[in-house]
TIMIZA-16997 format. One line per field, with one value per residue: residue number from 1; residue in three letters; x, y, z of N, C-alpha, C in turn. Coordinates in steps of 0.02 Angstrom, whole numbers, plus 50000, padded with zeros to 5 digits. Layout:
residues N
seq = (NUM,...)
type = (ALA,...)
n.east = (X,...)
n.north = (Y,...)
n.up = (Z,...)
ca.east = (X,...)
ca.north = (Y,...)
ca.up = (Z,...)
c.east = (X,...)
c.north = (Y,...)
c.up = (Z,...)
end
This chain:
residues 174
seq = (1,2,3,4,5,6,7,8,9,10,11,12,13,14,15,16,17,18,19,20,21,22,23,24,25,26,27,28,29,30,31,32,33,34,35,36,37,38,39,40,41,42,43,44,45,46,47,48,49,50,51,52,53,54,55,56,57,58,59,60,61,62,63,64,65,66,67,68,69,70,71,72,73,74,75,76,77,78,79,80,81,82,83,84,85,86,87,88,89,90,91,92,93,94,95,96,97,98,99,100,101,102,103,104,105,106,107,108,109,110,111,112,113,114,115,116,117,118,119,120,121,122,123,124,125,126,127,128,129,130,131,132,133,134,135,136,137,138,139,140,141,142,143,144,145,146,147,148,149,150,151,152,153,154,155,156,157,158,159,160,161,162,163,164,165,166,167,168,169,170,171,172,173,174)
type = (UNK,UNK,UNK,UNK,UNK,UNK,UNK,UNK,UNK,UNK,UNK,UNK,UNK,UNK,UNK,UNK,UNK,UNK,UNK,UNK,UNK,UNK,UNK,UNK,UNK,UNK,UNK,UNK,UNK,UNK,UNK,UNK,UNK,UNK,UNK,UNK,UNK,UNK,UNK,UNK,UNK,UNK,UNK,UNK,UNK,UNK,UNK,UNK,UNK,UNK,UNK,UNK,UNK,UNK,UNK,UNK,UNK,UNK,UNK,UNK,UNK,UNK,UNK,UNK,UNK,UNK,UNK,UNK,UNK,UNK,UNK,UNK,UNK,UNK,UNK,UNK,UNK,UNK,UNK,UNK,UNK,UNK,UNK,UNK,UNK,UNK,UNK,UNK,UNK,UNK,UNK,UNK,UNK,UNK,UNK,UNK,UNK,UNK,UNK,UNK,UNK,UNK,UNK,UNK,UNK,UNK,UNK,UNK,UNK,UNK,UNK,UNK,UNK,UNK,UNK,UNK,UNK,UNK,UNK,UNK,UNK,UNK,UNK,UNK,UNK,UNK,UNK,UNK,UNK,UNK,UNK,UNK,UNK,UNK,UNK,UNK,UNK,UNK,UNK,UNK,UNK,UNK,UNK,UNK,UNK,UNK,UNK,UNK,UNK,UNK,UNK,UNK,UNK,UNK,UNK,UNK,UNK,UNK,UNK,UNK,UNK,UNK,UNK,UNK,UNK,UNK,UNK,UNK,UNK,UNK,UNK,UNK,UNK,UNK)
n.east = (63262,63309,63399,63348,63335,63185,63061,62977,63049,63077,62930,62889,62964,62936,62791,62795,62859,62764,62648,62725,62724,62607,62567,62525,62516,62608,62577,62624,62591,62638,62678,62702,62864,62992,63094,63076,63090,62984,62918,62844,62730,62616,62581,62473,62356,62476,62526,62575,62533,62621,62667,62753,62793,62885,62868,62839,62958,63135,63274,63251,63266,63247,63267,63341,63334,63284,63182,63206,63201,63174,63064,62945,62853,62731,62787,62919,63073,63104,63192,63164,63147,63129,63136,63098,63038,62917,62832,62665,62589,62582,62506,62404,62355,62273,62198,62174,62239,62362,62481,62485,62534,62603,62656,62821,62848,62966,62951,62867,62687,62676,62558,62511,62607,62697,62870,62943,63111,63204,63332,63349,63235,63173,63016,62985,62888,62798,62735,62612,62434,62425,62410,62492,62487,62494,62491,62386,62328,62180,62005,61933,61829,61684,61600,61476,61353,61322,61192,61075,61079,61078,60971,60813,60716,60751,60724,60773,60860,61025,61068,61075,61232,61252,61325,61390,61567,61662,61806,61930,61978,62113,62073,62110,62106,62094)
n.north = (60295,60357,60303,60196,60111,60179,60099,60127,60130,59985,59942,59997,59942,59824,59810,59846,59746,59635,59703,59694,59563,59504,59549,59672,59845,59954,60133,60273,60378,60550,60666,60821,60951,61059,60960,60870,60809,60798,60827,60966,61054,60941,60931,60936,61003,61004,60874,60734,60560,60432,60325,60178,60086,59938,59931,60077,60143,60183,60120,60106,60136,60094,60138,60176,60291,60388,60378,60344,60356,60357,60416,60459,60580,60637,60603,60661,60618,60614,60662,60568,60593,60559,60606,60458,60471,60562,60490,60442,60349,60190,60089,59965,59989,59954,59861,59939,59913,59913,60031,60154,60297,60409,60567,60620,60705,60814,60834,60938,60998,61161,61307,61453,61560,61483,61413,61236,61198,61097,61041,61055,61034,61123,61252,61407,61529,61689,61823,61824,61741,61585,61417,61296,61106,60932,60782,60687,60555,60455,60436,60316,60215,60170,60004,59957,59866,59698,59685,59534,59405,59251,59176,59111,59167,59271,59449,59570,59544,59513,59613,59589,59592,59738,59737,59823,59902,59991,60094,60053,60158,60261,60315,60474,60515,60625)
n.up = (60244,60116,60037,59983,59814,59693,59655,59528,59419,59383,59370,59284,59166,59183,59143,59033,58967,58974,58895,58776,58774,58738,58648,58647,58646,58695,58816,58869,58982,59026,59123,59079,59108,59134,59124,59040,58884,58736,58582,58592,58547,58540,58664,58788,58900,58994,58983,58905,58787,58759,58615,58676,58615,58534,58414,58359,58396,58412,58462,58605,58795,58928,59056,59230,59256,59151,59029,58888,58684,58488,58394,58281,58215,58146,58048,58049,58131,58305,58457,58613,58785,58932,59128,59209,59324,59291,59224,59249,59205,59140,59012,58913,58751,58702,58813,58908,59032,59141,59245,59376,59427,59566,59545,59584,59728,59729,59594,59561,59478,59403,59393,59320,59315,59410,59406,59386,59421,59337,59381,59525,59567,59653,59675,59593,59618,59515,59518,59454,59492,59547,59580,59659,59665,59711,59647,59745,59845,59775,59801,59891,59802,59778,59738,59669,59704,59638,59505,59503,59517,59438,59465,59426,59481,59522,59542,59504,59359,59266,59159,59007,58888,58767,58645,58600,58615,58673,58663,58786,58920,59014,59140,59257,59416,59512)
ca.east = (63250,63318,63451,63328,63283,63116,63020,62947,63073,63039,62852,62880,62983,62899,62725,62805,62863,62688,62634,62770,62730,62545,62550,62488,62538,62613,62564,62664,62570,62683,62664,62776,62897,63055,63177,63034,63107,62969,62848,62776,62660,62596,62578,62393,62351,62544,62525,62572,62526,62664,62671,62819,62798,62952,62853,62849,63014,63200,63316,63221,63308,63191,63312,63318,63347,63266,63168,63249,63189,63189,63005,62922,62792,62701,62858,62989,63095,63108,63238,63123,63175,63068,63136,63069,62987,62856,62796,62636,62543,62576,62447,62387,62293,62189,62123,62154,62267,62414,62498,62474,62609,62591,62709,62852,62857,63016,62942,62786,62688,62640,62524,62485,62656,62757,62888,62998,63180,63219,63384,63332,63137,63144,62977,62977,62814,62807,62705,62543,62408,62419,62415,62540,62455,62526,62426,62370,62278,62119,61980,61930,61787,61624,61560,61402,61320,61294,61110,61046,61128,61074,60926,60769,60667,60786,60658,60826,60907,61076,61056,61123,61276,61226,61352,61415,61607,61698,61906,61952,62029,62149,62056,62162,62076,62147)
ca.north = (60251,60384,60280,60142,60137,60185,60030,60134,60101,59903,59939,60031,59892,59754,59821,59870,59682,59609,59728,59668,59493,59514,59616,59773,59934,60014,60175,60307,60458,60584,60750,60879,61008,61068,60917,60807,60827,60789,60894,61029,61041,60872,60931,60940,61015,60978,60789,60668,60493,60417,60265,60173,59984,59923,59950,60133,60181,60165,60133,60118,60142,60089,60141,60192,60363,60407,60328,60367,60331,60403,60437,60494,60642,60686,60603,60680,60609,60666,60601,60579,60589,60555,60552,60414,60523,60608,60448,60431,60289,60138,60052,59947,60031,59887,59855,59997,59865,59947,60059,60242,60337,60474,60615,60639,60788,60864,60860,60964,61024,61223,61343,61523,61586,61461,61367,61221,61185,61043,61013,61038,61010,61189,61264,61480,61583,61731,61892,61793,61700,61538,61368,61212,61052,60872,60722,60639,60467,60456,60451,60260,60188,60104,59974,59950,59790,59653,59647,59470,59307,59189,59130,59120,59202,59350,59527,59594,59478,59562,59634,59565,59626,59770,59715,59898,59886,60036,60064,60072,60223,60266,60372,60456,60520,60684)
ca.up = (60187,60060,59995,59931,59735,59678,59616,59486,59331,59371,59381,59216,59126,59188,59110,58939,58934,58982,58831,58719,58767,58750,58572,58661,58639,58786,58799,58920,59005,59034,59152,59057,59123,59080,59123,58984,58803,58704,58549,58652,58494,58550,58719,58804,58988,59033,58968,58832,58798,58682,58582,58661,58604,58499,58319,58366,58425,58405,58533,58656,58828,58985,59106,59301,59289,59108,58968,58807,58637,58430,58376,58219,58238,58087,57985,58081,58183,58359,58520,58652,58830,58991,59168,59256,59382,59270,59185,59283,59201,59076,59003,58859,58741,58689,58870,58969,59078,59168,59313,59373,59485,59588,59542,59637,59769,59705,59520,59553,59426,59425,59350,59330,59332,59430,59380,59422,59410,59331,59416,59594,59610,59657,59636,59606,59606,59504,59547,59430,59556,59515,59630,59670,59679,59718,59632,59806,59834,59737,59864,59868,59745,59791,59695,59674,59712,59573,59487,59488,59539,59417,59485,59386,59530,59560,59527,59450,59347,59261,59087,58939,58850,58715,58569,58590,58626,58661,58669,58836,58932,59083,59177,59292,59469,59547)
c.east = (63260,63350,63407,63299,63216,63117,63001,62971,63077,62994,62863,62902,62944,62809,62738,62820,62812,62675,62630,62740,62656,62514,62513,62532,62543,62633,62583,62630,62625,62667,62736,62797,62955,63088,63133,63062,63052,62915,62834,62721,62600,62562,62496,62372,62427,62555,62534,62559,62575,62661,62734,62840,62867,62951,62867,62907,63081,63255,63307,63267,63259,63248,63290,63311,63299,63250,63196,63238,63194,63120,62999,62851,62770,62753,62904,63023,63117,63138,63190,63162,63145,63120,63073,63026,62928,62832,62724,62597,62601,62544,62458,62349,62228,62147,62116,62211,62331,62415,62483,62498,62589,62655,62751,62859,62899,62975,62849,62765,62638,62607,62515,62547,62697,62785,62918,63042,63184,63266,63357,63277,63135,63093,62984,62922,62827,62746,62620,62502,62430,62433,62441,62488,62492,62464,62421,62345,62215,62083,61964,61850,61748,61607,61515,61382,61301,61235,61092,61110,61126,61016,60859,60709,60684,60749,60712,60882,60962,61059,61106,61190,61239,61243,61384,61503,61652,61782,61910,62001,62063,62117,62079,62094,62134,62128)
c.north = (60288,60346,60207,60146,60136,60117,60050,60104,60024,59885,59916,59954,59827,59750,59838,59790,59639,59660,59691,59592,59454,59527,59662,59821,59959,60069,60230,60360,60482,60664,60778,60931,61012,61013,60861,60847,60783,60865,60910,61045,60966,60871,60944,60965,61000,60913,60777,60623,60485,60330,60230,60097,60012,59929,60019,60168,60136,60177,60143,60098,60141,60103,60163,60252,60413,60360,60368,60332,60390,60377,60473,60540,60666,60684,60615,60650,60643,60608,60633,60564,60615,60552,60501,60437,60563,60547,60444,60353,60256,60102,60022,59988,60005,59875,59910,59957,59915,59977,60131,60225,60390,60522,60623,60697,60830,60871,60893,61003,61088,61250,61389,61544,61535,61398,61306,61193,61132,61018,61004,61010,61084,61240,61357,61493,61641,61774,61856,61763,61633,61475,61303,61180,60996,60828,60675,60566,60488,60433,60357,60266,60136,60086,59961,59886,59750,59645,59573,59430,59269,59165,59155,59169,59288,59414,59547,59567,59531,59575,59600,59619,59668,59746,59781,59887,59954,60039,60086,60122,60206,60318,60391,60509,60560,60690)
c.up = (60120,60008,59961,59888,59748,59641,59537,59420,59315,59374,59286,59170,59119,59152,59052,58926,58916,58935,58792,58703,58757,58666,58592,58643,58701,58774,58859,58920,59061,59063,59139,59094,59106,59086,59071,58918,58749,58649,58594,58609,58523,58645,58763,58870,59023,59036,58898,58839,58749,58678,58602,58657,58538,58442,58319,58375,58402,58458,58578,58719,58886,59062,59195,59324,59244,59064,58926,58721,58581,58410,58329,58243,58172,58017,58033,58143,58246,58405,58587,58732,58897,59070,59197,59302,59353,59214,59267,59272,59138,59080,58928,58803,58712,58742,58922,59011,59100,59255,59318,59414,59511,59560,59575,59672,59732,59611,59529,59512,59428,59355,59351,59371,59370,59397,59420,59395,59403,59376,59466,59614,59615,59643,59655,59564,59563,59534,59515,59482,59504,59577,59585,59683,59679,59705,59710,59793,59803,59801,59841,59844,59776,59753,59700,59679,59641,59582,59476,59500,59486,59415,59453,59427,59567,59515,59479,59416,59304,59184,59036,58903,58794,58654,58596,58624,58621,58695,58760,58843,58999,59105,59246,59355,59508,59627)
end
């Protein structure tokens, strides 16, 4: 089943349109290594989030192989250039709403001396310690049982809303 496309760059598109068509802000997390052309100033633990709704960018290029857009940084324009394979998430940034990706095998991302080859995937160690990791499945998530039903007799009835309203995040789960 090598020869059949990845879904991902019609995940990807199809959640920047629901954005677009929404007035969100879709917001691209990005695991950097060499074949990612964006600020490395900008760069955080080997991640970016970028702004890549249609107010933000120029020429935007949602393609199958590479996103491709022209971004301002601090004023300056900058040509931004993602493959497809190291976008992990897109999201809103108003609700948090969106997708997360696992990384692809061949693009794995090293530390403490090793690198890897953009072209091939190829990952080389140097003489430093340092450990490979692959983002796996997130372990699954218990929810906790709902407080109170409704009912005027229930011991724990559910708490009221605070007023307190904070921005939603992507929190990503290693």
């Amino acid at each position: 089943m090598k020869d059949v496309p990845s879904t991902r760059p019609y995940l990807i598109r199809a959640m920047h349109q629901w954005c677009e068509d929404n007035g969100f802000t879709a917001y691209l997390a990005v695991a950097v290594d060499a074949s990612v052309r964006v600020p490395r100033q900008h760069v955080v633990d080997g991640e970016i989030v970028l702004n890549a709704s249609l107010d933000a960018t120029a020429g935007l290029v949602l393609g199958n192989d590479h996103i491709e857009f022209k971004a301002r940084f601090g004023g300056i324009p900058q040509s931004i250039s993602i493959p497809v394979g190291r976008v992990h998430a897109i999201y809103a940034r108003e609700n948090g709403q969106g997708m997360a990706f696992p990384l692809e095998e061949t693009l794995v991302e090293a530390s403490g001396g090793a690198s890897v080859d953009a072209a091939s995937g190829q990952v080389t160690q140097s003489d430093a310690p340092g450990v490979l990791s692959l983002v796996g499945q997130a372990p699954p998530v218990e929810a906790e049982s709902p407080k109170g039903t409704g009912d005027p007799n229930d011991p724990d009835p559910p708490s009221p809303p605070t007023g307190k309203t904070s921005r939603p995040t992507l929190t990503r789960i290693k």
